[in-house]
C-alpha positions in Angstrom: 27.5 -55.5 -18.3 29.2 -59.2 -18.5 31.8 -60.1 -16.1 34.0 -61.1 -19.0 33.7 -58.1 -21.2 36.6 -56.5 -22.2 35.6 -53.0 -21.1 34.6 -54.2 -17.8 38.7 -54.1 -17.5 39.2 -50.7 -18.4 36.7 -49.2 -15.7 39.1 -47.6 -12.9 38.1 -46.6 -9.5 39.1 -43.7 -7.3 41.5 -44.1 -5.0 40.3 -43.9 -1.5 41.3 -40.7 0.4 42.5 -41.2 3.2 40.8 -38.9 6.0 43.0 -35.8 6.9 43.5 -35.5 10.3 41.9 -33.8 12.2 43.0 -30.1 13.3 43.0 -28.9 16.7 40.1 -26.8 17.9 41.7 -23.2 18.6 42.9 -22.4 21.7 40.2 -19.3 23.4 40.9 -16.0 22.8 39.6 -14.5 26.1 43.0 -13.3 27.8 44.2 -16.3 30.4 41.8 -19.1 29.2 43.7 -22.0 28.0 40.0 -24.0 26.9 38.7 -24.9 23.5 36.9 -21.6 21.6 34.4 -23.4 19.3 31.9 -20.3 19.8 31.8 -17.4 18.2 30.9 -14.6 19.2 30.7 -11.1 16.9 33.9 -8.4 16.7 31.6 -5.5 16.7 30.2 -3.1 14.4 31.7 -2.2 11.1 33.1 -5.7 11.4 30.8 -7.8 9.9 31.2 -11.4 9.4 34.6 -11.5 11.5 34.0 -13.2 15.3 36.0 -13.4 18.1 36.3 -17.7 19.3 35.7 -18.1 23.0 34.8 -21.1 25.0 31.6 -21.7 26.4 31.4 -19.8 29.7 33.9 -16.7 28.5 31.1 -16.6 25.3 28.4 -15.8 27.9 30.1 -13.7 29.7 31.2 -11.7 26.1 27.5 -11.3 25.0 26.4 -10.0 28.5 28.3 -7.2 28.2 28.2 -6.9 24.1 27.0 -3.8 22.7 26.0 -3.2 19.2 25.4 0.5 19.5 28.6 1.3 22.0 29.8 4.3 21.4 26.8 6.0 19.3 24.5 8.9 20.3 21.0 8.4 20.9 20.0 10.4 18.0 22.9 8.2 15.6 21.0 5.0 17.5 16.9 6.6 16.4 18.9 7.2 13.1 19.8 3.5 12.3 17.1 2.0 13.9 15.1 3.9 11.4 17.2 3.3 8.5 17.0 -0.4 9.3 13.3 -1.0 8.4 14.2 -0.2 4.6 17.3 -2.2 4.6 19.2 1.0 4.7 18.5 1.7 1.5 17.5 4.9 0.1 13.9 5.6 -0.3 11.2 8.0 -1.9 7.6 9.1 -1.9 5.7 6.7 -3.6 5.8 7.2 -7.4 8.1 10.2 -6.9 12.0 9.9 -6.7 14.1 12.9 -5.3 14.8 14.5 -8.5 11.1 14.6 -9.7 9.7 15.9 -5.8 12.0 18.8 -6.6 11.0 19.7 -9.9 8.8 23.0 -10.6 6.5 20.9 -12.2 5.4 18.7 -8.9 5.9 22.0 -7.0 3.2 23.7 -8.3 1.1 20.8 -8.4 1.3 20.5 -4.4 1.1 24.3 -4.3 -2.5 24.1 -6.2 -1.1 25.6 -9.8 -2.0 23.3 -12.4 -0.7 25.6 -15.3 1.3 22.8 -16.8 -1.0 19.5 -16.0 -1.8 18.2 -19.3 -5.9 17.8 -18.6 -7.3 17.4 -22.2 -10.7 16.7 -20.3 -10.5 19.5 -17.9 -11.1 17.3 -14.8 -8.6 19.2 -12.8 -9.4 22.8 -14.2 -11.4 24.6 -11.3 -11.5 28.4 -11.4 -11.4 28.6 -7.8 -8.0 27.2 -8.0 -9.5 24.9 -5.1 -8.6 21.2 -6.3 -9.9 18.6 -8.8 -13.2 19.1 -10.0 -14.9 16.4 -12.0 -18.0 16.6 -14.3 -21.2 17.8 -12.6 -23.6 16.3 -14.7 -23.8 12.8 -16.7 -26.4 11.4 -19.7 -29.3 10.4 -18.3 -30.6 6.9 -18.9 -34.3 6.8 -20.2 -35.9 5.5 -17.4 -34.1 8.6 -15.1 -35.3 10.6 -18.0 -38.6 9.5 -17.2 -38.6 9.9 -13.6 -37.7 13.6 -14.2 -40.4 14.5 -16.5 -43.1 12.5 -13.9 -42.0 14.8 -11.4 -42.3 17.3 -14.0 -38.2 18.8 -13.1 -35.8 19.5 -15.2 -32.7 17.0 -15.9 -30.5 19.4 -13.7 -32.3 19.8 -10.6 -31.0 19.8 -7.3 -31.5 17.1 -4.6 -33.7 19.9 -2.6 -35.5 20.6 -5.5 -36.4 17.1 -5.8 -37.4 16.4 -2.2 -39.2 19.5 -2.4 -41.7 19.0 -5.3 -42.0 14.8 -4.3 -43.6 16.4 -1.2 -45.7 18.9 -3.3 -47.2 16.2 -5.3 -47.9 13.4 -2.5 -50.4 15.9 -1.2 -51.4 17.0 -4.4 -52.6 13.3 -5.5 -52.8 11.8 -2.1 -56.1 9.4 -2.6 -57.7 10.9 0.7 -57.0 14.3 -0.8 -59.2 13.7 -4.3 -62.0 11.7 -2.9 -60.4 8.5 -4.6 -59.7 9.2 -7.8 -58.1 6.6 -10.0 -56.7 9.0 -12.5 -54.9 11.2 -9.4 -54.2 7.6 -7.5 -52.0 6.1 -10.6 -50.3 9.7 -10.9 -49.5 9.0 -7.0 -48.1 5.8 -7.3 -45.8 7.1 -10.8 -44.8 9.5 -8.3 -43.5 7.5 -5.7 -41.9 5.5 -8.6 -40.1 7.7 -10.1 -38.6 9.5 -6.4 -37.5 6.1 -5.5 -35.3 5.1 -8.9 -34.0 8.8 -8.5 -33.4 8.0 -5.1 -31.6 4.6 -5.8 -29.4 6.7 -8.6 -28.0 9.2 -6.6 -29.9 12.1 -7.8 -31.0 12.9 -3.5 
């Protein structure tokens, strides 16, 4: 902006405020002290955010003897202290509120009643009443398939049943036991093969 412009007249400036004077530091409120109280020091409880003003030495002296809990029981004190790690707020089960933990619905499901659990897969269904039961039995993959019909077992057999006849047919085609057969030594070594991928799956 030019020096000679005619808006460079029309600019006003604030007025300088003068400074307020300054106020007197109040006098402390411990009874007989006649010192400065520029420390506070808290009222109590159920007055938060209001403070007694003490000087420095009657403000160390106040806290020595300060008390949060005065006047409380020890079970009101285990009761606060509790209700403090939640921000004394109110708090449920997780995923249940008070309303639904009450409900007949959740009460029967703690008590082992699923009558009215929607289960459209049957999942929780167990006859026994005796918790969640899932699907015994999954689709085989082709090469499990395989195993099973090498160990000449059916698709449902049990882990015994499968340790069992792995033993049965390691002697059977054992190459010291058939004078080195290559026929009964390649059936040996497909049935090693196929006890390990059933092993690897789960199946025992």
């Amino acid at each position: 902006m030019r020096l000679d412009s005619k808006y460079f007249d029309r600019i006003r400036t604030s007025r300088k405020r003068e400074p307020e004077p300054e106020q007197a530091p109040p006098t402390c409120q411990w009874d007989g002290c006649d010192k400065k109280g520029v420390h506070r020091a808290p009222v109590g409880r159920n007055a938060e955010g209001q403070f007694f003003l003490f000087c420095f030495e009657h403000v160390k002296d106040y806290n020595k003897g300060y008390n949060y809990f005065s006047g409380l029981s020890d079970g009101e004190i285990a009761r606060y202290q509790k209700e403090a790690i939640t921000g004394h707020r109110p708090t449920w089960t997780v995923g249940v509120n008070k309303a639904a933990k009450n409900s007949p619905l959740q009460s029967e499901v703690r008590s082992g009643a699923y009558t009215r659990v929607r289960d459209p897969f049957g999942f929780v269904k167990d006859s026994k009443g005796s918790g969640p039961r899932f699907p015994e039995q999954r689709k085989l993959k082709s090469l499990e398939t395989k195993a099973f019909d090498t160990m000449g077992l059916a698709a449902n057999a049990t882990s015994a049943e499968i340790k069992s006849r792995y033993k049965e047919l390691v002697k059977k085609h054992h190459p010291d036991a058939n004078g080195g057969d290559r026929g009964s030594e390649e059936r040996f070594r497909a049935v090693i093969q196929a006890y390990q991928l059933l092993k690897q799956n789960g199946f025992c």
